[in-house]
N, C-alpha and C positions, 0 to 999 in steps of 0.2 A: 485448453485456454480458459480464461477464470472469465465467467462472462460478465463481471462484475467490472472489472478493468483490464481485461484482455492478457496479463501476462500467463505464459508460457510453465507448464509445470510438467516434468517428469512423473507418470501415471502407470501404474498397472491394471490388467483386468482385475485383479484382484480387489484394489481401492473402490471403494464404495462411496466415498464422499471425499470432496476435493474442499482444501481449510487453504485459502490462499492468502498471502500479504494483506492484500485491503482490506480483510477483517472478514471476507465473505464465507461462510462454510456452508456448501449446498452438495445433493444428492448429485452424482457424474450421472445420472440419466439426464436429469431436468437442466443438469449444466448445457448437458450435447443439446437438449431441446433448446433451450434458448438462443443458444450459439447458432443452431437452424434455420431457426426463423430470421434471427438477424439477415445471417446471410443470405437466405431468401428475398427479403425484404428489401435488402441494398442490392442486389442484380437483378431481379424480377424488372423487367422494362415497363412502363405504364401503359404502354399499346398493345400488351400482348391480353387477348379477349380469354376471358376466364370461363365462356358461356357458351354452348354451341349455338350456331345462327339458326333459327326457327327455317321450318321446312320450307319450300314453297310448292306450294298443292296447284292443282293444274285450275286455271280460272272455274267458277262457276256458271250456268249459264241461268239469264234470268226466266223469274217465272212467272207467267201474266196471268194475272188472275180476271175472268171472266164476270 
């Protein structure tokens, strides 16, 4: 798929660069890269936490200085 405008192209492993309709001619790695991300990007939920939650350590106890 041309990530440029999306149509549909008959490919082999052997093609090295995809030369589609809308003028676009780019490497089939960076194609599939971009087509990636997109798709990441449009289903990736905004809620879901990208960070793990910091530990929680057992309270400290205070310490009185004399």
């Amino acid at each position: 798929m041309c990530s440029g405008c999306g149509q549909l192209h008959d490919i082999t492993l052997a093609d090295r660069a995809l030369a589609c309709d809308c003028g676009l001619t780019i490497d089939l790695d960076l194609n599939a890269a971009i087509n990636l991300n997109r798709y990441r990007r449009d289903t990736l939920k905004p809620d879901v936490k990208r960070t793990q939650e910091p530990r929680k350590s057992a309270p400290v106890a205070p310490v009185w200085m004399a």
